[in-house]
C-alpha positions as CSV (number, residue, x, y, z in Angstrom):
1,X,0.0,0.0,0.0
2,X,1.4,3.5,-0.9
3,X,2.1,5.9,1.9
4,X,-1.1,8.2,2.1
5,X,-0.6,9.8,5.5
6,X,-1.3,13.7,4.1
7,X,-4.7,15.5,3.7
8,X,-4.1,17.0,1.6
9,X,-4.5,15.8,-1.6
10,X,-7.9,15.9,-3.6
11,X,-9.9,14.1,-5.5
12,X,-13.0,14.3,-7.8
13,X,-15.3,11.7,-7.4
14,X,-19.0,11.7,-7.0
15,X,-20.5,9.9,-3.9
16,X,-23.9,8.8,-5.2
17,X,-25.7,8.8,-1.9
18,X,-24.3,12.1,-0.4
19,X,-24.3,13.9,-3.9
20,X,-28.4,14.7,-2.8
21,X,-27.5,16.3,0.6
22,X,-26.4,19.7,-0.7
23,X,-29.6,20.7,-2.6
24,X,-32.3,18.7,-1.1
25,X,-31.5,17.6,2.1
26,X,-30.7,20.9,3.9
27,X,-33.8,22.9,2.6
28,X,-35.8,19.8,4.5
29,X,-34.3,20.1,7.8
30,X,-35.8,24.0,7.3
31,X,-38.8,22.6,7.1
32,X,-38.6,20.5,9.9
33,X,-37.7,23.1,11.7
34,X,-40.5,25.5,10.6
35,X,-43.4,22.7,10.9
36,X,-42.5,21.7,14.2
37,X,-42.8,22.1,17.9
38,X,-40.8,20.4,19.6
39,X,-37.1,19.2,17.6
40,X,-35.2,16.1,18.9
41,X,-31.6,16.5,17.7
42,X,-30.0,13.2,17.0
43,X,-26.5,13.2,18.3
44,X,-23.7,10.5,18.2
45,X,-22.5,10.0,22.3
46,X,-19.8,9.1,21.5
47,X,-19.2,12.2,18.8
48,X,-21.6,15.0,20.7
49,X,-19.6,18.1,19.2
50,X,-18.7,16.7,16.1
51,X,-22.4,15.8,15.0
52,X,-23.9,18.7,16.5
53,X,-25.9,21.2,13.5
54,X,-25.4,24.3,15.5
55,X,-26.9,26.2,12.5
56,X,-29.7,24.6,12.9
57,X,-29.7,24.9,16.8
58,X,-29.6,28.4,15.8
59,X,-32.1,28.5,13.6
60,X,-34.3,26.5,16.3
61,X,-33.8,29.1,19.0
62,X,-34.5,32.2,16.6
63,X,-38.0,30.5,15.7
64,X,-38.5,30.0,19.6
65,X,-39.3,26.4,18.9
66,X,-38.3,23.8,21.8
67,X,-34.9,21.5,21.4
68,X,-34.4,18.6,22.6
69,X,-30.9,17.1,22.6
70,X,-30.7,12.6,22.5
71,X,-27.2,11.1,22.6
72,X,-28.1,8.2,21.4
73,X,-25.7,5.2,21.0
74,X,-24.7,5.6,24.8
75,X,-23.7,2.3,24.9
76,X,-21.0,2.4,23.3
77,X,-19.3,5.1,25.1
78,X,-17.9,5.4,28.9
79,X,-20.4,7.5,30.6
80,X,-17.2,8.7,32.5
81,X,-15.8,9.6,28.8
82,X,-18.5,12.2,28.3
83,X,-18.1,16.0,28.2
84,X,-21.6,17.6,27.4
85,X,-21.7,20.9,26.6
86,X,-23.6,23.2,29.0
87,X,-26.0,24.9,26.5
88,X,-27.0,21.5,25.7
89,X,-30.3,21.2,27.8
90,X,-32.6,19.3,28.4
91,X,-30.9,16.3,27.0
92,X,-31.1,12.5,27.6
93,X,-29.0,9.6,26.9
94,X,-30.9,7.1,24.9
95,X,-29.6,3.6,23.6
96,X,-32.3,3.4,20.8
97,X,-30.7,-0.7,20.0
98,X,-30.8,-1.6,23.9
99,X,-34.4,0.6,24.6
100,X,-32.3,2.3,27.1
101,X,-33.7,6.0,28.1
102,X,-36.4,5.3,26.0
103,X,-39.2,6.5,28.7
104,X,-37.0,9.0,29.8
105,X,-37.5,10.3,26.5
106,X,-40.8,9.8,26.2
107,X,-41.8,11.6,29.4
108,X,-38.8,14.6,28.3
109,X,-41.5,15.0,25.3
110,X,-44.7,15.1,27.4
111,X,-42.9,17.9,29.1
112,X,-42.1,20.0,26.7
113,X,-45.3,19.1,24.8
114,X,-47.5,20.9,27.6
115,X,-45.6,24.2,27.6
116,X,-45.7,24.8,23.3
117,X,-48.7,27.4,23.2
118,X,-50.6,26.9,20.5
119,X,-53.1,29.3,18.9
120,X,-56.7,28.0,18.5
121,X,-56.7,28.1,14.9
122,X,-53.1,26.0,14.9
123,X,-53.2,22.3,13.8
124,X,-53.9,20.8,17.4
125,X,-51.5,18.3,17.5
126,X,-48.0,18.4,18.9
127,X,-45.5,17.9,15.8
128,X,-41.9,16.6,17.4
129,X,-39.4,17.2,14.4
130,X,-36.2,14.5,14.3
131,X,-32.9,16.0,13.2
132,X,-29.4,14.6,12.9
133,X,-26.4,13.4,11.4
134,X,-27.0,10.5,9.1
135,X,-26.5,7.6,10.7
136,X,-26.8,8.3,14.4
137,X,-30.2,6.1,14.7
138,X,-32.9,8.2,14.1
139,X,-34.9,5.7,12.5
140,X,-34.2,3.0,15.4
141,X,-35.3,5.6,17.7
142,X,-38.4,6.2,16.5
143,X,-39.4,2.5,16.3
144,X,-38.2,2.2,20.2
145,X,-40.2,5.1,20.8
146,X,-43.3,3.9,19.4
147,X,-42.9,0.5,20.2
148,X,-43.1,-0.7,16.3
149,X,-40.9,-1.0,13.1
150,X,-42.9,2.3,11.7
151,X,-39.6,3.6,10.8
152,X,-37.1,1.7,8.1
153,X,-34.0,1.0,9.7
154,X,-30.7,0.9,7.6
155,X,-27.2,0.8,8.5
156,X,-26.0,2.7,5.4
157,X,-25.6,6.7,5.8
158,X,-28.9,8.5,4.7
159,X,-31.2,5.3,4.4
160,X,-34.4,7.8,5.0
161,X,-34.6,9.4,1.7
162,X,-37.9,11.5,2.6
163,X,-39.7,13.2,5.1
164,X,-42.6,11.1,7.1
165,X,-45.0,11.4,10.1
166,X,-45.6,8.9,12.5
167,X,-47.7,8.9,15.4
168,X,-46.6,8.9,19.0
169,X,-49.5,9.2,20.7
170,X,-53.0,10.8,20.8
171,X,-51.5,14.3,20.5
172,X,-48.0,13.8,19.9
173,X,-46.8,13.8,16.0
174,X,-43.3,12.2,15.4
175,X,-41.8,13.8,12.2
176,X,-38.6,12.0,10.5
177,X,-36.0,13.3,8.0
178,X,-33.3,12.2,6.3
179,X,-30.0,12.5,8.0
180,X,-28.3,16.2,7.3
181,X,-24.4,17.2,6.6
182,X,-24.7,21.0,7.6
183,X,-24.0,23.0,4.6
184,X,-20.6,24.4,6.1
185,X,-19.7,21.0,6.7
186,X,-20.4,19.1,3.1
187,X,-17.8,18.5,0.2
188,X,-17.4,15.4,-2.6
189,X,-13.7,16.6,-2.7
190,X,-12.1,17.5,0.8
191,X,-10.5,14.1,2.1
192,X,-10.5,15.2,5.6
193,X,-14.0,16.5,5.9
194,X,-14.8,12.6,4.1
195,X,-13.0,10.9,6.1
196,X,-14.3,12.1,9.5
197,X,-18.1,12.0,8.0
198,X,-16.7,8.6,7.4
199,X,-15.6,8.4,11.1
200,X,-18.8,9.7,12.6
201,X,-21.0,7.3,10.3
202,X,-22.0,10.2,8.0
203,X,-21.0,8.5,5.2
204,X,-21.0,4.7,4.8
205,X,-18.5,2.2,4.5
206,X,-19.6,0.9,1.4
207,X,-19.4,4.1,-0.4
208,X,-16.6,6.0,0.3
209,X,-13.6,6.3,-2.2
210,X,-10.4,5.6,-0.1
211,X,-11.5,3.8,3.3
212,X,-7.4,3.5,3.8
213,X,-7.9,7.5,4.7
214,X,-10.4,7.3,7.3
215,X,-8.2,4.4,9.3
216,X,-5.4,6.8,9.6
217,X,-7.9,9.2,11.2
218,X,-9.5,6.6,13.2
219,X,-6.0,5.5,14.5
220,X,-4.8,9.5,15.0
221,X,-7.9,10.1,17.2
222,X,-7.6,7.1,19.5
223,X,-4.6,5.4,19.4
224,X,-4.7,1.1,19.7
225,X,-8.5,1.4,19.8
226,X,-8.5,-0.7,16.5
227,X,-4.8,-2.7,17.5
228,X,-6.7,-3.8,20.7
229,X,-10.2,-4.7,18.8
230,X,-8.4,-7.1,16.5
231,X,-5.4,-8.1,18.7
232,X,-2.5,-7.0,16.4
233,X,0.5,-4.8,17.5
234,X,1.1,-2.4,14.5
235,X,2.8,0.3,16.9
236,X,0.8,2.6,15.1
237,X,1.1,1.7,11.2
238,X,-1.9,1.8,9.8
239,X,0.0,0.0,6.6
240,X,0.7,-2.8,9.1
241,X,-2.8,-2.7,10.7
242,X,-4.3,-3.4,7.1
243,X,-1.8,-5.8,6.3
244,X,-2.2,-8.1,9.2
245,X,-5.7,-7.8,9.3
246,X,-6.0,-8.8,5.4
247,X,-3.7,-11.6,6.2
248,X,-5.5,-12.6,9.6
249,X,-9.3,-12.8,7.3
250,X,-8.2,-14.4,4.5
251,X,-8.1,-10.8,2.2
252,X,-6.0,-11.9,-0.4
253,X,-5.7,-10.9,-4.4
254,X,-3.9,-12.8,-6.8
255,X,-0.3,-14.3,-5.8
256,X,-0.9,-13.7,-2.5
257,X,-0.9,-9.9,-2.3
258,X,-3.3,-8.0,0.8
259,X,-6.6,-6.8,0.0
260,X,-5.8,-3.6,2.3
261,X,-9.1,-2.0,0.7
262,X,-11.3,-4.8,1.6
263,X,-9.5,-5.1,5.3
264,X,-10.0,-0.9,5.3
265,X,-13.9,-1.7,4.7
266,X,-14.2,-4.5,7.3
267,X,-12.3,-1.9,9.7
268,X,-15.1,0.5,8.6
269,X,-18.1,-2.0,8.6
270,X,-17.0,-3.0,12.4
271,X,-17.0,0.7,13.6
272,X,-20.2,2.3,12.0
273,X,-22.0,-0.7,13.0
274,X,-21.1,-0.2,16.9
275,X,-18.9,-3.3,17.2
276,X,-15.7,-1.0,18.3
277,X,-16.5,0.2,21.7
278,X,-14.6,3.4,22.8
């Protein structure tokens, strides 16, 4: 495998899924926005920051709609690791594949719900938008909300291509999106922006151009996380990580030589999926 340790390099290649963020995807979070009540934002625990839409969050506040922030995929993440920000409030820590904080949640929304004043001639039921990252388990939230697979679940980045409603209870609205790249935050050409979408589950494994790239940022941010998932001592070297790894599964091409792409893709499989625990 050739040396790619630098950022900065580009590239021009389309990615299919992601190519329909820019135009379509953002104007829809608006909406959301503007039609609801009540917005959950969707956040990674393990990424809070880093999959925070704080244009958005602005754009909530300025409407004086109610926010409510879910760091979901809490099990996955030390609760002594976690550094939430103090603006963030109310939030709750949700494990949407366990059904942990799921009536926490529930009861956070009844909450809220009862102080959004509503005119008479308003629409009388209580519309509770769902914003977020792709990828961070909106869908699986909804269907541990509700009780029911209402929602489609997908592990691929952006699997809810439209807008839908889904009720939560007598009064209570449930209103889905597609999974949002802010605006400031999107490029098809940027290598480090892709590779830590890549990183956070923005953009899936399957689909994106040079997975070698996002293990070097994966192994930069937390050093012998992925040595210590898959028991090989690479000192570092994401070359040898790949290389043992292909070797260790069976990756091989012709005469013998590493699969490092396919190994990179395993790598990337493993950690969007929740099977690397930080």
């Amino acid at each position: 495998m050739r040396p790619r340790y630098s950022f900065s390099s580009r590239h021009t290649g389309k990615i299919r899924n992601i190519r329909k963020q820019k135009g379509k995807y953002p104007s829809i979070a608006k909406k959301v926005v503007q039609d609801s009540d009540i917005i959950l934002e969707i956040l990674d625990a393990r990424f809070i920051q880093e999959t925070r839409n704080e244009a958005l969050e602005q754009d909530i506040k300025n409407k004086k709609k109610r926010i409510i922030y879910v760091l979901n995929k809490s099990d996955l993440i030390d609760k002594n690791n976690l550094r939430i920000p103090e603006e963030m409030f109310p939030y709750v820590m949700v494990s949407a594949t366990n059904r942990k904080g799921i009536k926490e949640l529930r009861d956070r929304i009844k909450i809220e719900a009862k102080k959004v004043e509503k005119k008479p001639e308003d629409y009388h039921k209580i519309i509770v938008g769902i914003i977020g990252y792709p990828n961070t388990g909106k869908s699986s939230l909804i269907n541990s909300l509700i009780g029911k697979s209402s929602a489609g679940v997908g592990s691929d980045a952006g699997f809810t291509k439209s807008m839908q409603k889904i009720k939560l209870s007598q009064d209570i609205v449930l209103m889905d999106s597609p999974g949002i790249i802010p605006e400031s935050e999107y490029s098809q050409q940027d290598k480090e922006k892709i590779s830590n979408h890549t990183k956070l589950g923005a953009r899936s494994y399957s689909q994106v151009k040079e997975p070698e790239m996002v293990i070097i940022k994966i192994m930069e941010d937390y050093p012998n996380l992925l040595e210590k998932h898959y028991k090989i001592n690479a000192k570092g070297n994401p070359e040898t990580l790949l290389e043992e790894l292909g070797k260790k599964k069976g990756f091989l091409k012709k005469g013998g030589e590493v699969n490092e792409d396919t190994a990179a893709r395993l790598i990337l499989k493993d950690w969007q999926q929740g099977k690397i625990k930080l």
